[in-house]
C-alpha positions in Angstrom: 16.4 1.6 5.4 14.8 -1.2 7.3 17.4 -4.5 7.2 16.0 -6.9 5.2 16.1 -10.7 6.7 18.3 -13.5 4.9 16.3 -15.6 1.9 17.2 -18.7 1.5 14.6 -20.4 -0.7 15.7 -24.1 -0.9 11.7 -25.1 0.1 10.2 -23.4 -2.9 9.2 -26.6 -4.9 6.9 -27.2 -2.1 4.8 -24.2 -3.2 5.5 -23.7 -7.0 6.6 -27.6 -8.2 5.8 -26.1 -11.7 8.4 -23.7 -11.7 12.4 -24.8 -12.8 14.1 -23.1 -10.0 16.7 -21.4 -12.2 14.2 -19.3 -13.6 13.0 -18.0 -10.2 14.6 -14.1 -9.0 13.8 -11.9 -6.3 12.2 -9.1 -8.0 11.9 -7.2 -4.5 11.6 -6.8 -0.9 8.2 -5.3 0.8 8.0 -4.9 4.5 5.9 -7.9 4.7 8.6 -10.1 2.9 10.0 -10.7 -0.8 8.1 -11.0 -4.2 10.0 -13.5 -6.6 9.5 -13.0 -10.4 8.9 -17.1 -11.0 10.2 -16.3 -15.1 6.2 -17.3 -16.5 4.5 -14.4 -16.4 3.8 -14.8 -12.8 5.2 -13.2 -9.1 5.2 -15.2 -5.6 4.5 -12.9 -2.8 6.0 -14.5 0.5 4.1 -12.5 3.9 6.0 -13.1 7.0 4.1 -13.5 10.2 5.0 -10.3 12.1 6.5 -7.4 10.0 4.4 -4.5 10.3 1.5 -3.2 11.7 -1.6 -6.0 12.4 -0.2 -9.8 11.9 0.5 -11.2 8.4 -1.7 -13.5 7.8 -4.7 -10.9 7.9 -2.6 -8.6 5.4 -2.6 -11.7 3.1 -6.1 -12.8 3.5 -6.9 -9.3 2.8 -5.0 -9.2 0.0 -6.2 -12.3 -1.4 -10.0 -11.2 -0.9 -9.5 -8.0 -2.6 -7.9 -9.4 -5.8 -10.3 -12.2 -6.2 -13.3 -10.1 -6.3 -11.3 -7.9 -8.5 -10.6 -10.4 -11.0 -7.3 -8.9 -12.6 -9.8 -6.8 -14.7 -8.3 -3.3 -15.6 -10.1 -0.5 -13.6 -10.6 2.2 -16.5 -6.8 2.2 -17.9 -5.2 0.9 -14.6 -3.7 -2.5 -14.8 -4.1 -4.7 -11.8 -2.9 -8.1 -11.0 -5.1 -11.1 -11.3 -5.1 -13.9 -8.3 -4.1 -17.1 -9.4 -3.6 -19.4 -6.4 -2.9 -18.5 -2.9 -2.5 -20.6 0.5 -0.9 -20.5 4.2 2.3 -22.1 5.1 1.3 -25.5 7.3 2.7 -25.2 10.9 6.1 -26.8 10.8 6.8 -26.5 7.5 10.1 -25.2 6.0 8.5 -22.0 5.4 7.0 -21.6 8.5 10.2 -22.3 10.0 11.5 -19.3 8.2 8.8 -17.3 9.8 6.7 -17.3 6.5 3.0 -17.1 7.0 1.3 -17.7 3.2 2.1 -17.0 -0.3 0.3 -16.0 -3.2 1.0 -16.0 -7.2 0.3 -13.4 -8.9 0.2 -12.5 -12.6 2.8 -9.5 -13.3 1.9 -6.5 -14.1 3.5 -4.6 -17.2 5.2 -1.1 -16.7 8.3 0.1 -14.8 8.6 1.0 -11.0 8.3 4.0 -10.2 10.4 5.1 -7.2 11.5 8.6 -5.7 14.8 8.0 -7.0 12.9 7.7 -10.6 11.0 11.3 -10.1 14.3 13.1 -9.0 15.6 12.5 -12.8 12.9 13.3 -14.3 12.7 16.7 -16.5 10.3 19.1 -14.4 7.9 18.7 -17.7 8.0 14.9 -17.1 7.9 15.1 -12.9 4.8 17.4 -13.4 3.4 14.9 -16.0 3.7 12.3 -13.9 2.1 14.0 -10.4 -1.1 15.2 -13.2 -1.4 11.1 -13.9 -0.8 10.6 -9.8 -3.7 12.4 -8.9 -5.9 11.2 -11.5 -5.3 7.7 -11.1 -6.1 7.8 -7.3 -9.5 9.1 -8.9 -10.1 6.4 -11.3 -9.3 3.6 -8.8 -11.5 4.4 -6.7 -14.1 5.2 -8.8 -13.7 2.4 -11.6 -13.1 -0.6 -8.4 -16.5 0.6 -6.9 -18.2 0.2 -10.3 -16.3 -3.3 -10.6 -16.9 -4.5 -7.3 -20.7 -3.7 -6.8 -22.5 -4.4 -3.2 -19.2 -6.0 -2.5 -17.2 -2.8 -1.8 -19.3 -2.1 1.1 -18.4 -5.4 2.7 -14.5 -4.8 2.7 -12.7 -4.4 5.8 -12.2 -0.5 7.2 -9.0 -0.9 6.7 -8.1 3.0 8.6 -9.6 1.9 11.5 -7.8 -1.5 11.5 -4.7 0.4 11.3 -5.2 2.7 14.1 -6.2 -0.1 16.6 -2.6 -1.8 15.2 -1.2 1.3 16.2 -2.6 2.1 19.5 -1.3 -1.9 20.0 1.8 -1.8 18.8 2.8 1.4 20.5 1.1 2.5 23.6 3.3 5.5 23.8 0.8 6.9 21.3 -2.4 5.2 22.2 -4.1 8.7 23.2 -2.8 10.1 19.9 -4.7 7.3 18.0 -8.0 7.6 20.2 -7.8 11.6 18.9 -7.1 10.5 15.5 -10.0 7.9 15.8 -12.1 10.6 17.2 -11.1 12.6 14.1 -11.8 10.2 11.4 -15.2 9.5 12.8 -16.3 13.4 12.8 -15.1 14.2 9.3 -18.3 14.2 6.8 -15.7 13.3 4.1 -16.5 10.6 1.4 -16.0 7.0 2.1 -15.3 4.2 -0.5 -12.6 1.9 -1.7 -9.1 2.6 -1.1 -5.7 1.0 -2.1 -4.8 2.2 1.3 -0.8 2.0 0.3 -1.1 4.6 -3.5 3.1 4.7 -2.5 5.4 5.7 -5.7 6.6 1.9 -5.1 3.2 0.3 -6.0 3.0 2.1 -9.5 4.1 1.3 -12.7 4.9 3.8 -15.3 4.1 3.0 -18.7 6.2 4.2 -22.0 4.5 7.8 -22.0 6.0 8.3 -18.7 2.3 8.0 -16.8 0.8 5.5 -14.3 -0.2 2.5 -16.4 -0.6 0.1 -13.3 -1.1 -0.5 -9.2 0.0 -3.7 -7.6 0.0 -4.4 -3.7 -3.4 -4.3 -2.7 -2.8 -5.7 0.8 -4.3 -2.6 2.6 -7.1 -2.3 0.2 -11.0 -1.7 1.6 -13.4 0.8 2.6 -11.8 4.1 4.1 -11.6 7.7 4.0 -10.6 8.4 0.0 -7.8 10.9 1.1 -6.2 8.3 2.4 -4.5 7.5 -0.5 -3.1 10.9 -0.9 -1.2 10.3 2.1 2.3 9.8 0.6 1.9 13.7 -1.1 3.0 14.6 2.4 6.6 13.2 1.4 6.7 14.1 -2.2 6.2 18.3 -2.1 7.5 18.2 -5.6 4.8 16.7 -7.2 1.9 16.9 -4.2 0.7 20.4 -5.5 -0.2 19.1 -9.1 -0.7 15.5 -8.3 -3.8 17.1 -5.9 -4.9 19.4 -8.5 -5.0 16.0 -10.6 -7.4 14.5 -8.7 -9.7 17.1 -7.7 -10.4 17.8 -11.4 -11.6 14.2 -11.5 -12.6 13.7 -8.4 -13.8 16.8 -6.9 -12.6 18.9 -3.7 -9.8 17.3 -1.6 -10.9 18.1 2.1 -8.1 19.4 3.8 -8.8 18.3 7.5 -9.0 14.3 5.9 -6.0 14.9 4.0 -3.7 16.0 7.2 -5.5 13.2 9.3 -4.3 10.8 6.4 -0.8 12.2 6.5 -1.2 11.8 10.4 -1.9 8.3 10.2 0.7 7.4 7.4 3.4 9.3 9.5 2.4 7.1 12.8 2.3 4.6 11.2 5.7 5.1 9.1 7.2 6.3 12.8 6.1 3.4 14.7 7.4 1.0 12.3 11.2 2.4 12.3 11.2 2.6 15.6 10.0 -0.9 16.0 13.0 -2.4 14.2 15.4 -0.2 16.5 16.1 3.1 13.5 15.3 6.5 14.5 11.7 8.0 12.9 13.0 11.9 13.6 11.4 12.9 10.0 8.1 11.3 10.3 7.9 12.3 13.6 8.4 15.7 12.7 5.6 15.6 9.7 3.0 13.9 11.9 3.5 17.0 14.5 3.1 19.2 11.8 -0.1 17.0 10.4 -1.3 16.5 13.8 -1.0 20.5 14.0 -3.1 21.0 11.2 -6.2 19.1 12.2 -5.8 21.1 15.4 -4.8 18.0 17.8 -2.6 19.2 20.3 1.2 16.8 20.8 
């Protein structure tokens, strides 16, 4: 696990004056930075300036674009969060001191995490419950946010491409890997559309029947290869064999070479990070052979 840095939160009043500081938790920690619960019915996401993959500040105006054309409306039964202020940190500031680039308030969404610590307990009736309502709600997000976002879904950022460019960047080790897997994406006749672009176990919430009753995170949101958010099946074999029969039935035929490019790119990406902040990436550098294998890409 990725250290975390140190919070210290003294500045806050400069963004949320509203709030009694009391009130104010840490609800969690993304890659990008921490999400505080602010106690009203409302989350602060923080986004660091360097973190990941791409810089922050892009994540968050991503982010922010997304949500606002979104308008916190539910897609089909899908909760999402609605936008309800957002900004950058002024040069100098506390924050930005801290290395924070921009924040963003949220409203929450209802539901409990899920996690893969959460699916190991559950009964095999609920796990395969669960990956059934996995599949088909990667079917009705991206069907119901094309239908809520009309001409403007076309006009979102390529969000796979964005990542591979970080990629090749960020690790020239691999550049020649990410010009194949560029090469790749571009040939496949597969269908394009909106994407969550990060449909990780960590950015659901499970409602009281034990299925997906929302999706928060929408940083890596736009147009892309729909597969894409099957990615993170490659890491869950215990639910990926239901969760894609899930969304084919609601979505149609999953194609295979897209769905090992997407595990390709997701295991890059997941490598490149870890090894980044010093940790060793052995697993995910084993998986994205394997991927990388299967879309007949020689290592």
């Amino acid at each position: 696990m990725m250290t975390q840095p140190a919070c210290s939160f003294d500045w806050l009043t400069d963004v949320v004056a509203d709030q009694p500081m009391h009130r104010v938790r840490v609800l969690g920690h993304g890659l990008w930075g921490p999400t505080l619960d602010l106690g009203d019915g409302t989350l602060l996401k923080l986004v660091r300036h360097r973190a990941g993959i791409g810089a922050g500040l892009d994540i968050h105006a991503n982010e922010a674009r997304v949500l606002a054309a979104l308008g916190g409306r539910p897609l089909g039964p899908l909760a999402v969060p609605r936008l309800v202020d957002q900004a950058t940190f002024a040069a100098g500031s506390r924050a930005a001191v801290e290395g924070y680039a921009a924040w963003m308030r949220i409203t929450r969404v209802a539901g409990t995490p899920c996690s893969e610590e959460r699916l190991a307990r559950l009964s095999h009736r609920d796990r395969y419950r669960l990956a059934g309502s996995f599949g088909e709600s990667v079917a009705i997000l991206h069907r119901e946010a094309v239908a809520a976002l009309g001409d403007a879904s076309t006009r979102l950022d390529d969000r796979v491409q964005a990542l591979l460019n970080g990629l090749a960047a960020a690790s020239p080790a691999d550049r020649d890997l990410c010009a194949a897997l560029t090469a790749t994406l571009a040939a496949i006749p597969a269908v394009r559309g909106f994407i969550h672009g990060d449909f990780h176990l960590s950015n659901l919430l499970v409602g009281e029947d034990g299925l997906i009753f929302g999706v928060v995170d929408f940083a890596e949101a736009g147009r892309g290869l729909r597969e894409i958010d099957l990615a993170y099946l490659h890491w869950l074999p215990s639910i990926a064999a239901e969760a894609r029969r899930g969304y084919e039935a609601a979505a149609g035929p999953i194609d295979d070479v897209a769905y090992n490019l997407a595990g390709a790119i997701y295991a890059l990406t997941s490598a490149v990070i870890l090894e980044q902040n010093g940790e060793a990436a052995g697993a995910d550098r084993r998986l994205l052979r394997t991927c990388v294998e299967a879309i007949g890409l020689a290592r």
